[in-house]
C-alpha positions in Angstrom: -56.6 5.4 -10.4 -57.4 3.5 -7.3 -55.7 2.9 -4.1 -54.1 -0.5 -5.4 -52.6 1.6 -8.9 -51.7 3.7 -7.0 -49.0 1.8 -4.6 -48.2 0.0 -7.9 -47.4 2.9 -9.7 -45.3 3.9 -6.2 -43.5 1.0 -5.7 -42.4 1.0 -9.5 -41.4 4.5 -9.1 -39.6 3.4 -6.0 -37.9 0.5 -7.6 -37.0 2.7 -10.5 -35.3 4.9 -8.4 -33.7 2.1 -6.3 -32.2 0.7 -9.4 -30.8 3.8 -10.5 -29.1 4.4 -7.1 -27.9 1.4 -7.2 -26.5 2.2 -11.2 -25.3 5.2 -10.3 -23.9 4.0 -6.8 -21.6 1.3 -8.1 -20.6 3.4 -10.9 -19.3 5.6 -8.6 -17.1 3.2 -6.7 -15.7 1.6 -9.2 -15.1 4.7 -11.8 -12.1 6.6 -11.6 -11.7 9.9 -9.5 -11.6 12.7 -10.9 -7.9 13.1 -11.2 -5.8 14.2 -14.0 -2.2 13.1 -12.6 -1.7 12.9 -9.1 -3.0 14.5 -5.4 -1.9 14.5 -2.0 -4.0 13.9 0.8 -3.4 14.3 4.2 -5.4 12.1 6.7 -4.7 13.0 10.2 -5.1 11.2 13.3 -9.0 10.8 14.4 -9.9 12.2 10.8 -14.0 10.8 9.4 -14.5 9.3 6.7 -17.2 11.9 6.4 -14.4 15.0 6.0 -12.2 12.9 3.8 -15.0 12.7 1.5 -16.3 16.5 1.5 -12.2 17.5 1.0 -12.9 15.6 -2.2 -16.1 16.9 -2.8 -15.0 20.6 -2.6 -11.7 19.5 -4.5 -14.1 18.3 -7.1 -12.6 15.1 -7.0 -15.8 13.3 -6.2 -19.2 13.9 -6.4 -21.0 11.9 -4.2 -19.8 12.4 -0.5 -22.2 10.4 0.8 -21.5 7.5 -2.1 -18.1 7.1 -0.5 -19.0 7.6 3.2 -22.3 4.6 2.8 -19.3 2.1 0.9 -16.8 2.4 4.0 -19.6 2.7 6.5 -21.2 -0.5 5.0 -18.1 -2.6 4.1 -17.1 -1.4 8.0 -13.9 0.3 6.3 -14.8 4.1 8.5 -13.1 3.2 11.4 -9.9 1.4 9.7 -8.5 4.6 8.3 -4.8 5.4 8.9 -3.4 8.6 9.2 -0.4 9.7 7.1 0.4 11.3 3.7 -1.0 9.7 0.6 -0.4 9.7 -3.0 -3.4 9.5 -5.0 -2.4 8.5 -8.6 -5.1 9.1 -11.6 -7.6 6.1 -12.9 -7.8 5.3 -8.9 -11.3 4.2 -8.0 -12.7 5.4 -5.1 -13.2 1.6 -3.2 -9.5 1.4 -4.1 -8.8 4.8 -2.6 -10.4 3.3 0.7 -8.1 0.3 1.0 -5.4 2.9 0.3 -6.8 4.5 3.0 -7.0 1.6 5.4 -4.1 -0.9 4.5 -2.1 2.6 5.3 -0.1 2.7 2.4 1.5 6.2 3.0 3.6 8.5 1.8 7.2 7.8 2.8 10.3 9.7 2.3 13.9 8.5 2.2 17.3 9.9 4.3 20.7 7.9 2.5 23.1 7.8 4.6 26.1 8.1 2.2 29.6 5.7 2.8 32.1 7.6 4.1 30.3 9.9 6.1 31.6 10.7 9.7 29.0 11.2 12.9 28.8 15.2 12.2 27.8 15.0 8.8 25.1 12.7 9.5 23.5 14.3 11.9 24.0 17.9 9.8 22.1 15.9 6.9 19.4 15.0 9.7 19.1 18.1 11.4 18.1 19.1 8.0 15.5 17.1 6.9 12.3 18.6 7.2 10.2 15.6 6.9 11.2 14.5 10.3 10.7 15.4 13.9 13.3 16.5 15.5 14.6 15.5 19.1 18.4 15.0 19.0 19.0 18.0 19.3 22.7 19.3 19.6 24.2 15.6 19.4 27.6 14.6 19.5 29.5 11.4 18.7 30.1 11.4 22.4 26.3 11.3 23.3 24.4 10.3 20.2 24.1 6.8 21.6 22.7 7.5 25.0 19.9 10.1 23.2 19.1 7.1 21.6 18.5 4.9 24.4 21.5 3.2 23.7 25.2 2.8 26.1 25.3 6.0 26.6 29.0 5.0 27.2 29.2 4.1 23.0 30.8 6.3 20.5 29.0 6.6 17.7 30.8 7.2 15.0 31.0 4.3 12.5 28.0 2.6 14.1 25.7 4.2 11.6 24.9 1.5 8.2 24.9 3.6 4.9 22.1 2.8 3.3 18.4 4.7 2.3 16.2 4.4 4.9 12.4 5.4 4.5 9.7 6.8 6.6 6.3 8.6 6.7 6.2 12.5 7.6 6.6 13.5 11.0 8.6 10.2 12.6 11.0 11.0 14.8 14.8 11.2 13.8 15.6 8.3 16.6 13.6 5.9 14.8 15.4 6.5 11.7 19.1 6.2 13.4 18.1 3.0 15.2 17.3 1.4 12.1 20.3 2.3 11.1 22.6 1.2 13.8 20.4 -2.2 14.2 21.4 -2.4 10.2 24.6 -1.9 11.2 25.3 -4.5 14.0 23.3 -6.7 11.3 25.8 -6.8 8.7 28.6 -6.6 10.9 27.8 -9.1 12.6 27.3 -11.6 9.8 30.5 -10.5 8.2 32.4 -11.1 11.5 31.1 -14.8 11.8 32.5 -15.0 8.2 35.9 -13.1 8.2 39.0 -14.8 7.4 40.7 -16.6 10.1 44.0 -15.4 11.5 43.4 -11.5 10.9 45.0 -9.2 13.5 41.6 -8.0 15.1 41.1 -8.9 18.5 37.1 -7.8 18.2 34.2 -7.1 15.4 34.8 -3.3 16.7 38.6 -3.4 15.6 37.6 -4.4 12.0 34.9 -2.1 12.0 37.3 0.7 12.5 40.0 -0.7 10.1 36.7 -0.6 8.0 36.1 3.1 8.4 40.0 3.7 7.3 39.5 1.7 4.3 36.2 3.5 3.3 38.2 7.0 3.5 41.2 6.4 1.8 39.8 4.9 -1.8 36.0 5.1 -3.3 37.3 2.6 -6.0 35.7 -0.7 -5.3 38.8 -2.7 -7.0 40.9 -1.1 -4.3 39.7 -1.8 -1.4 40.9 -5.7 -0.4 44.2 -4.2 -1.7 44.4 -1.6 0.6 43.0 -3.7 3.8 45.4 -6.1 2.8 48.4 -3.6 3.4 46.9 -2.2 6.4 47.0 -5.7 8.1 50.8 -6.6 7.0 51.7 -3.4 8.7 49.5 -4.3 11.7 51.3 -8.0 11.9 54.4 -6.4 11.6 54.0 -3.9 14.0 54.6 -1.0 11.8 52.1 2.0 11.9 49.4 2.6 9.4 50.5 6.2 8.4 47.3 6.7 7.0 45.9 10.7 6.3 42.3 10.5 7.1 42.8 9.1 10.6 45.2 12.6 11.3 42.5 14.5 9.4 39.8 13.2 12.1 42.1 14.1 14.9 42.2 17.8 13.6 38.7 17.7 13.6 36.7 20.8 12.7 40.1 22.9 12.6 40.9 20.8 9.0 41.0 23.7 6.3 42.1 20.4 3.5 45.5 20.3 3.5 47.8 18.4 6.1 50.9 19.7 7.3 54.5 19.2 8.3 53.0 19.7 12.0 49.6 17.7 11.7 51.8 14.7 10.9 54.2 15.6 14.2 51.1 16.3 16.2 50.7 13.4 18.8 47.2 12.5 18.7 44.9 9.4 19.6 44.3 9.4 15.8 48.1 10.1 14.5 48.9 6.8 12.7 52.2 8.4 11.9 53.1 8.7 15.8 51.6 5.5 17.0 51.1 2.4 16.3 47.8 -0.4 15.8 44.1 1.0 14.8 42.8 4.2 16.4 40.7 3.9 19.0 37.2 4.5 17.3 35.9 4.2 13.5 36.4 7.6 11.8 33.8 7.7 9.3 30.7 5.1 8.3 32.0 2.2 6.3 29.6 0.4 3.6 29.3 -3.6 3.5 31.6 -3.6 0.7 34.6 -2.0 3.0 33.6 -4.4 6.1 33.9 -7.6 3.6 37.6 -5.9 2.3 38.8 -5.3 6.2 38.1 -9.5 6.9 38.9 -10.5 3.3 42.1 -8.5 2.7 44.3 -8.9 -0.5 47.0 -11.7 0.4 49.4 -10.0 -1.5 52.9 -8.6 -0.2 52.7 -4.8 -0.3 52.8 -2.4 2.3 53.1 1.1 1.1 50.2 2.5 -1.5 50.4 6.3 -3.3 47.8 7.7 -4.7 48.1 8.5 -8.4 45.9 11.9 -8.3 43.3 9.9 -10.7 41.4 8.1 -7.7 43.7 4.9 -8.0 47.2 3.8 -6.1 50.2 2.7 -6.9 51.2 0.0 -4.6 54.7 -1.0 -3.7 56.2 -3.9 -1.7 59.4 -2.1 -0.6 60.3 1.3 0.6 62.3 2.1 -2.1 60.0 1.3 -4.6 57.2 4.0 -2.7 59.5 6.5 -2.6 60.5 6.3 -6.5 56.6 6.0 -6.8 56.0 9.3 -4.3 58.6 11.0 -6.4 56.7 10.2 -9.9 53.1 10.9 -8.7 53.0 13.3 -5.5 56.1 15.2 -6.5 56.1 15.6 -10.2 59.6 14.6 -10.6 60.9 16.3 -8.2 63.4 13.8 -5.7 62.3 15.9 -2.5 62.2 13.9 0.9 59.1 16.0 1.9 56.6 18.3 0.9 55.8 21.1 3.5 52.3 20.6 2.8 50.1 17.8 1.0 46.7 18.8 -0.4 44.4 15.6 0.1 41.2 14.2 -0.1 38.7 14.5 2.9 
């Protein structure tokens, strides 16, 4: 063989082997890992594209590092990739695992924020997440606002949208409860610039809190205009609300579930027995559907409701038709004026 055969019979060998890096190259980026359901992977921040693929490689996921590293390197993807958690679901190629990788389609996690709930339970609920960072600390309802560099003048309680929210590992708790209070002035705000004219609220804040009231006295969607729409007869009237989970929020932590003679006596800022109009703060979180009943309330004539110990009411238009209605379904019968104690719902 002669020097010419011989590059010939190189450059053939060199073609050859070209080609079949080529073959086995694209059949590597466009073949599914090696995954029988699904993997995390953890990319952190400053993280190569060169360790990403040896983690695979010793995973056994891949088996080409370098295949991977030479497609990002070349399609300029190496320096593009986020950090975060990621899922990585079976029959997932490894050019779409890059543009997982770089379009930063992480992992998230959810924290619901349930209707109903007051500040402490919100931030208990928080506190306890462990997909978050921490950095509230030891807040109150008094100071939850200013931590989050907010008025640190507002109350917080009621300011709070229930709703999921979602977020990758590691973001701060603020960042979740801003989105939540921006949620909140959201709706609020709408519903406000739609609420029915002539209601006895002097400020979107006063039917927020007739809005929190509403949310703890009935879960039962089919209720709720019904309930706002005795609240604000009594309001025009001047009559007080006498509603149990504003003396409930006055007790505070002290609440062991039942309400007594005294609780009812106690003067409080959140007695509705001993004082008249709204309390002077939201007691709990109210969803969109207790904001719409607080500006849409029921135009009907009652202004006393009982509950029936089923989670329903019985509503009455006249004193004596409440009391006959107390006597049936809180007293069994029993014509008593008062009970010395009344178990309720928190």
């Amino acid at each position: 063989m002669n020097i010419k055969q011989g590059l010939v019979f190189l450059l053939l060998v060199f073609v050859a082997v070209a080609s079949y890096i080529a073959y086995d190259y694209n059949r590597f980026i466009y073949s599914p890992l090696n995954i029988d359901n699904t993997i995390q992977l953890n990319v952190t921040s400053g993280r190569s594209i060169t360790s990403i693929a040896n983690e695979l490689t010793d995973k056994n996921i891949i088996s080409h590092p370098y295949y991977l590293t030479w497609f990002a390197r070349y399609n300029r993807l190496a320096k593009r990739v986020q950090a975060g958690e990621y899922i990585v679901k079976a029959g997932v190629t490894p050019a779409e695992l890059l543009n997982l990788l770089v379009t930063g389609k992480v992992r998230q996690y959810g924290f619901t924020i349930i209707e109903g709930w007051n500040v402490v339970q919100v931030l208990q609920a928080i506190n306890e997440n462990e997909n978050l960072s921490h950095s509230i600390g030891d807040a109150t309802a008094s100071n939850l606002m200013g931590k989050l560099g907010l008025s640190a003048d507002m109350y917080a309680e009621g300011w709070l949208f229930p709703d999921t929210y979602y977020f990758v590992k590691g973001e701060l708790d603020t960042k979740v409860l801003l989105r939540a209070h921006k949620a909140m002035k959201l709706n609020l705000d709408k519903a406000w610039q739609q609420r029915e004219k002539g209601l006895p609220y002097k400020t979107a804040y006063d039917a927020l809190i007739m809005a929190s009231i509403i949310e703890k006295e009935t879960g039962r969607g089919d209720e709720r205009e019904q309930i706002a729409g005795v609240f604000v007869r009594r309001l025009r009237k001047g009559m007080k609300l006498q509603t149990d989970p504003t003396v409930i929020y006055g007790i505070g932590d002290k609440y062991d579930g039942n309400i007594r003679r005294r609780d009812l006596r106690k003067d409080t800022a959140y007695n509705t027995y001993t004082r008249k109009g709204l309390p002077p703060t939201p007691i709990a979180m109210p969803g969109l559907a207790a904001i719409e009943a607080a500006l849409h309330p029921d135009k009907g004539n009652t202004l006393y409701f009982v509950a029936k110990g089923d989670g329903s009411h019985v509503f009455s238009s006249t004193l004596a038709q409440h009391n006959e209605a107390v006597i049936k379904y809180q007293l069994k019968g029993r014509r008593k004026i008062i009970m010395k104690t009344r178990k309720v719902k928190n």
